[in-house]
DRENZA-911357 format. One line per 3 residues: number of its first residue (from 1); their letters; for each residue z, y, x of C-alpha. Coordinates in steps of 0.1 Angstrom, whole numbers. Example, Ala and Ser with C-alpha at 12.3 -4.5 7.8 and 13.67 -1.06 7.14 Angstrom:
2
1	AS	78 -45 123; 71 -11 137
END
This chain:
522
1	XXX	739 564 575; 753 586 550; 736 616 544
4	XXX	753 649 540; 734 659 509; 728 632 491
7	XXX	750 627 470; 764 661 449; 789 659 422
10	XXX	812 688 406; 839 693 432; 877 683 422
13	XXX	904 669 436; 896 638 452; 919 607 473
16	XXX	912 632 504; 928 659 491; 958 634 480
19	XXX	957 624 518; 963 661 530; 1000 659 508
22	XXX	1010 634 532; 1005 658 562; 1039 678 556
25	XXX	1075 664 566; 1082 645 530; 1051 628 538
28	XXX	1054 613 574; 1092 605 565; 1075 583 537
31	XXX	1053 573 558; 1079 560 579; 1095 540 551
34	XXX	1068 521 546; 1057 507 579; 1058 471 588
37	XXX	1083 468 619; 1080 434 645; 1053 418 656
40	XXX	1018 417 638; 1001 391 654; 975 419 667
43	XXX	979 427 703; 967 462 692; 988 473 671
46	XXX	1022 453 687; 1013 479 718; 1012 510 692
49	XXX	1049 500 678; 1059 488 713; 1053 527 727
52	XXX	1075 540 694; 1048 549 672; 1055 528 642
55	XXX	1064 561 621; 1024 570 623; 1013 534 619
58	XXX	1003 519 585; 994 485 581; 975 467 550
61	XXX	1015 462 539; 1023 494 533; 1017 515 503
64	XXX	994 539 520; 964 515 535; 946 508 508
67	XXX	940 546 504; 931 551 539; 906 519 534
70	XXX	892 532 498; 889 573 505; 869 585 478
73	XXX	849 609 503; 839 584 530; 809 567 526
76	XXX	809 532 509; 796 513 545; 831 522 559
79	XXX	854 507 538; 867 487 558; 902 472 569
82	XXX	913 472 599; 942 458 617; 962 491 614
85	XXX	957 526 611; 973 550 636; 980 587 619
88	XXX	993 608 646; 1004 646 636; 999 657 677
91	XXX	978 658 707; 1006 643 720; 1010 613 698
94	XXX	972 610 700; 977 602 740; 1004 583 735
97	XXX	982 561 714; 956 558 736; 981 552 765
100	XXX	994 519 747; 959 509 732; 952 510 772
103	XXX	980 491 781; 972 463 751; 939 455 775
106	XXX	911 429 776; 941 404 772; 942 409 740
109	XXX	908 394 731; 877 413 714; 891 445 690
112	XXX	879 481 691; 891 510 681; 876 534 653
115	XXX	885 576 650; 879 590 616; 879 629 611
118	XXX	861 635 581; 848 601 579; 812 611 568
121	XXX	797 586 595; 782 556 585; 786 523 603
124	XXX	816 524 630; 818 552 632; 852 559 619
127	XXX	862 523 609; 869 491 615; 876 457 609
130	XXX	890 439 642; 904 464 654; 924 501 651
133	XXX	915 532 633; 929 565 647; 929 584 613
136	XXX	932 624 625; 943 637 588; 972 652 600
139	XXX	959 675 625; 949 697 600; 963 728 606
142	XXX	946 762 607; 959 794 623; 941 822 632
145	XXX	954 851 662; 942 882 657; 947 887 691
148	XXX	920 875 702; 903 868 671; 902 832 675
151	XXX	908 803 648; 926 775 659; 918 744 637
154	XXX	926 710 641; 900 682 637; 916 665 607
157	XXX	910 695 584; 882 700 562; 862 728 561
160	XXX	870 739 524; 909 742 538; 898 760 570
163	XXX	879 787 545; 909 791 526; 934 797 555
166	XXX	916 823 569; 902 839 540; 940 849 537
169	XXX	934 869 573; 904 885 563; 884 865 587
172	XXX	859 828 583; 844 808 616; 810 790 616
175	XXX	815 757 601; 800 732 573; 787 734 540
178	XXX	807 716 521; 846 716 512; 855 679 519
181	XXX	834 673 554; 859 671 582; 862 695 614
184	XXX	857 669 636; 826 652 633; 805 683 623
187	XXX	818 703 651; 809 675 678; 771 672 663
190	XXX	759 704 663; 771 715 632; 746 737 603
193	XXX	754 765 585; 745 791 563; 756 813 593
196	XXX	738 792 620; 710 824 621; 736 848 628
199	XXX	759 829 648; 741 794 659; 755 760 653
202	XXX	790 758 646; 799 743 681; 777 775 694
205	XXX	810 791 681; 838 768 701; 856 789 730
208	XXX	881 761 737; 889 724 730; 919 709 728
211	XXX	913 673 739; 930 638 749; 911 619 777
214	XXX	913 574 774; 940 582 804; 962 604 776
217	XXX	958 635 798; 957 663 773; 935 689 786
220	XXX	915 722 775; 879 726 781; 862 760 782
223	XXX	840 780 799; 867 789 829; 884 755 829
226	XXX	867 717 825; 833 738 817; 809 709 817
229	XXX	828 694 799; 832 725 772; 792 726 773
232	XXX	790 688 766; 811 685 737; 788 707 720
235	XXX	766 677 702; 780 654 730; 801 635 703
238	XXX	832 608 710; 819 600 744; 843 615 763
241	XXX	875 619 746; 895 627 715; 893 664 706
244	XXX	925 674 688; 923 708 682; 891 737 685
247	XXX	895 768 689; 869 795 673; 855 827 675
250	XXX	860 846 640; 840 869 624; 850 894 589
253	XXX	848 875 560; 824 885 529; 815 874 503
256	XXX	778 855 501; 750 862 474; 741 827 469
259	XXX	711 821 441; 701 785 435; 660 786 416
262	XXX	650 758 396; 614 743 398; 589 716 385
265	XXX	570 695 404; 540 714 401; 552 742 423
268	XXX	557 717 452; 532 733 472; 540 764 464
271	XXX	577 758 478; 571 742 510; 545 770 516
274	XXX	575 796 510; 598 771 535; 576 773 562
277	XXX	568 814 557; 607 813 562; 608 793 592
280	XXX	586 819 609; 607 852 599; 623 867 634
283	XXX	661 876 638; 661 906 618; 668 882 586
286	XXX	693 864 606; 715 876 577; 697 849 549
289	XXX	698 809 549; 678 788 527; 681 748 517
292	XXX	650 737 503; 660 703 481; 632 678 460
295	XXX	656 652 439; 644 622 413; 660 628 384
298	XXX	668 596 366; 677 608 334; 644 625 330
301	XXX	621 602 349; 611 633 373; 614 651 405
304	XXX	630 683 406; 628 706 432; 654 736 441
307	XXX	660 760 464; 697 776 473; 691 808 489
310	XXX	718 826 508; 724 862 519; 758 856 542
313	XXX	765 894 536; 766 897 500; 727 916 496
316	XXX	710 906 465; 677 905 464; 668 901 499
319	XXX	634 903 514; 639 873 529; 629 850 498
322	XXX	600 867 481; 578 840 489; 604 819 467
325	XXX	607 847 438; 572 848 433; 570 813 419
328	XXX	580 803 385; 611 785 373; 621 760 356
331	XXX	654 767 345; 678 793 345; 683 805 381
334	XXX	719 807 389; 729 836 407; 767 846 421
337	XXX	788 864 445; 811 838 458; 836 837 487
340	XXX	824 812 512; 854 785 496; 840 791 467
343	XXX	803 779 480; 817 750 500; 836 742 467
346	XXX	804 741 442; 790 706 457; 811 678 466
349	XXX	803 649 485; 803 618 468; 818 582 480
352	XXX	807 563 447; 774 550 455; 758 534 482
355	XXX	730 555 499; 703 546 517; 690 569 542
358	XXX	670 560 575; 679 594 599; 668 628 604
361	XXX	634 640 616; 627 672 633; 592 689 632
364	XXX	571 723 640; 567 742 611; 536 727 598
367	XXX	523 731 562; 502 696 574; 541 677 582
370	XXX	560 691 553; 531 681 526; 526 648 533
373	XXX	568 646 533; 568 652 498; 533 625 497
376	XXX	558 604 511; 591 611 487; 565 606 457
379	XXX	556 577 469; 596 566 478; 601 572 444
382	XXX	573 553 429; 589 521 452; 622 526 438
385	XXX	613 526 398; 594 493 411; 621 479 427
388	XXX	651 496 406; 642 504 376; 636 541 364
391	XXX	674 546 355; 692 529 385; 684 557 415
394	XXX	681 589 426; 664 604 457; 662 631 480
397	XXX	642 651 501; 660 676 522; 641 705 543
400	XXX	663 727 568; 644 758 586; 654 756 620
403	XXX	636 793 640; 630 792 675; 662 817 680
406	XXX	689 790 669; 686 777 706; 685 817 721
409	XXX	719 818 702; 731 784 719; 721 795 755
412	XXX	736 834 752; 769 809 744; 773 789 772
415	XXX	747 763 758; 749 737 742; 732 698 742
418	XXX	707 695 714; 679 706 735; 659 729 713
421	XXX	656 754 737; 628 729 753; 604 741 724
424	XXX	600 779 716; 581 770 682; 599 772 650
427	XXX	612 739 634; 619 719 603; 646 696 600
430	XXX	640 671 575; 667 637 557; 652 616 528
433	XXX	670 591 511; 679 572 482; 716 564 463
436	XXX	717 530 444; 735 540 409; 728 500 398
439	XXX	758 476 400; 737 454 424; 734 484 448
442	XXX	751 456 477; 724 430 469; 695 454 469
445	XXX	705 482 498; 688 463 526; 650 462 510
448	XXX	657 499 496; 666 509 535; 635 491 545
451	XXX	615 513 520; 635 545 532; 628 532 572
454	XXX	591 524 565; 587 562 548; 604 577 574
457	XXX	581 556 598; 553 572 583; 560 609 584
460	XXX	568 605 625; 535 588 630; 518 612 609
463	XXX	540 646 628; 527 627 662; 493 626 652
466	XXX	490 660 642; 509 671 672; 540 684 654
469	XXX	568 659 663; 596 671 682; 621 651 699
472	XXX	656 664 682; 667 638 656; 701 654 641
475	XXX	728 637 655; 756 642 620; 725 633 599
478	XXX	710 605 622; 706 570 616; 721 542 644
481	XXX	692 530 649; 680 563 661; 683 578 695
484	XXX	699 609 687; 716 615 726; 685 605 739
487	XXX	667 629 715; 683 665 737; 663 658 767
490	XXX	667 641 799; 688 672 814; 714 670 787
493	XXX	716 634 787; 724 632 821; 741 656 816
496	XXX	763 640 791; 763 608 814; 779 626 842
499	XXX	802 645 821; 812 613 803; 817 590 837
502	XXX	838 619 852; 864 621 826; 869 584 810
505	XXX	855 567 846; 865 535 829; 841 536 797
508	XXX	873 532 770; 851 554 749; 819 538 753
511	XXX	829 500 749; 863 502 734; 848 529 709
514	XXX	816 513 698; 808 538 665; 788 568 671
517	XXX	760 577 690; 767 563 730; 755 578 761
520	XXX	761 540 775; 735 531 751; 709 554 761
END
């Protein structure tokens, strides 16, 4: 997989933000120059230029592919180059793409079909080598009515965009954390944020989806029309259709007090001790966020441990992180009002390296679970000087505070299908992994994932035997190899199941669309 945090650089422009100049008229009329016209020689794509799409279809001869297949922002695993890629700049060009990838059939031998938003997802998940990739860039627009205070934004956009359109209306919507990660993906996992106290995961905050079933219906899903549906979308991820457009509820914007504290490794207990104090504060600090973050440092040989606290309405010194201000730094503590573009703007995601991470974990909030994590990361980072050398890696542990009153949030909105509700105790969410900085990072990934696997390994075993293991593994931050559908509980997944078999009742997304996370597969 490709973890969301593991990689931070100094944000810039990047090839994704190149890609958003080609979503305007100039661009798709250049697009269109540059398409190869006649047969391929790939059933798939003949279909795709057979139904008049060959404006939004690129294939490795034109100028543009080679972008689309080397997107700085995508992780390094899904890189790859498939037959064609399909840009459509509608809903209704997205059904009329799955309408002739329909009609191309079985006859056309074994190919499937990738669809990228973001592309954060390792694996499949939006790419592909025999096959097509349905690259949603272009629906990237973001209006907002003020009407009925609702933000219509369309799944190619990234959330750093999204921020800045609305910022212009005085308004922001629940979404991710960092500029580049796309709409899509984040919005059909669950979706964390330094609003998720106040407002609950993003796709808590979806009142509508815009989205094009395998039979290229276009329909809306809500809680008055298509309502399971609606519900199951929210962490139900590509099994049931292509969502083209969500639309969701707004709030004022202002401006966040965001303070990220420096600290040794001595303090480590002393930090996860203040983590889990968090965890257990009630809804009356549903105003605060904190990202508690232990990274090996190759330049200086050592981990370093920080802690971004958040106040998402602008309140300095909030009561909320005493247990944090009462330990010693390190280094100068950097302290800022910022808009929330800003924020999202201050980390990017990196596509350089190759990253090694084996999945998400979720656990009660137990001093016993989060200690021996970082047991477990010191020892991860012991392996990898071993292994690597002391110069070639760097590491991370990751620990999210999820309170009981995240699910209260997802039920008093419709609910939702991560299942938390099941447990009224307060949570940790916790990703470990490594990134390969060495220019044998291809040759050596598969023993450092085996390292990552077996550590991860380890701290379920030990949250199991201590009684603290919850089911919810994260689905945007889980490993394939993990269940993370099975993980919301056997209401939602049949839930899911039925959902799934009632609106694509021959499986296109389930065996046509192998990447993701699969309710077939459960």
């Amino acid at each position: 997989m490709m973890l969301s945090h593991l990689s931070l650089s100094s944000a810039g422009i990047t090839t994704a933000t190149l890609l958003l100049l080609f979503s305007g008229a100039q661009g798709q009329q250049m697009m269109a120059n540059n398409v190869t016209q006649g047969p391929s020689g790939f059933p798939a794509c003949d279909a795709l230029v057979a139904a008049n799409l060959s404006h939004v279809i690129h294939f490795p001869s034109s100028p543009l592919y080679q972008t689309l297949v080397q997107n700085g922002s995508y992780a390094i695993s899904t890189r790859k180059q498939p037959w064609c890629f399909v840009l459509p700049s509608t809903a209704a060009e997205v059904s009329k793409t799955l309408t002739a990838l329909q009609s191309a059939g079985d006859g056309a031998g074994d190919w499937h079909v990738a669809i990228r938003s973001g592309g954060h997802g390792g694996d499949n998940q939006n790419n592909i080598v025999d096959g097509v990739t349905i690259d949603l860039t272009h629906l990237n627009t973001t209006t907002y009515d003020a009407d009925t205070n609702v933000a219509h934004v369309g799944t190619g956009a990234r959330w750093g965009a999204v921020y800045a359109a609305l910022e212009k209306d005085g308004v922001l919507v629940t979404g991710g954390r960092e500029s580049v990660v796309g709409v899509g993906g984040l919005l059909l996992g669950g979706g964390i944020s330094w609003y998720t106290a106040r407002t609950g995961f993003a796709c808590d905050s979806v009142v509508n989806y815009e989205v094009v079933l395998a039979s290229g219906e276009i329909v809306n899903a809500n809680a008055s029309a298509n309502s399971d549906l609606w519900r199951a979308l929210k962490g139900g991820s590509s099994n049931f259709g292509i969502v083209t457009r969500f639309d969701l509820a707004a709030f004022p914007a202002e401006n966040l007090h965001m303070e990220t504290k420096t600290f040794s490794r001595e303090h480590a207990g002393e930090l996860v001790d203040a983590l889990a104090r968090f965890a257990d504060l009630d809804r009356s600090f549903q105003d605060n966020a904190v990202l508690l973050v232990v990274t090996y440092d190759p330049e200086t040989e050592a981990s370093i441990w920080r802690a971004t606290k958040v106040n998402t309405m602008n309140k300095a010194n909030s009561t909320a992180f005493d247990a944090f201000d009462r330990i010693p730094t390190s280094a100068p503590t950097m302290e800022k009002s910022v808009t929330l573009v800003e924020a999202a703007n201050s980390t990017a995601l990196s596509g350089k390296n190759r990253n090694a991470g084996a999945g998400a974990l979720t656990a009660v909030n137990d001093l016993r679970v989060l200690r021996y994590c970082i047991e477990q990361h010191e020892g991860l980072v012991a392996d990898m000087k071993a292994l690597l050398g002391p110069k070639n890696f760097t590491t991370i542990l990751d620990f999210q505070p999820i309170p009981s009153y995240f699910a209260d949030i997802g039920v008093q909105k419709g609910g939702n299908m991560l299942g938390l509700e099941r447990d009224s105790r307060n949570k940790v969410l916790f990703v470990m992994g490594v990134t390969l900085l060495g220019s044998n990072s291809e040759e050596l990934f598969p023993r450092v994932y085996q390292h990552v696997a077996a550590a991860n390994k380890r701290i379920e075993d030990f949250s199991k035997s201590v009684g603290s293991d919850t089911e919810l593994r994260y689905l945007p931050y889980a490993d394939s190899r993990q269940d993370a559908i099975g993980s919301y509980g056997k209401a939602n997944v049949e839930h899911i199941r039925k959902v799934a078999e009632e609106y694509d009742p021959e499986g296109f997304f389930q065996y046509r669309v192998p990447g993701g996370f699969k309710i077939s597969r459960v």
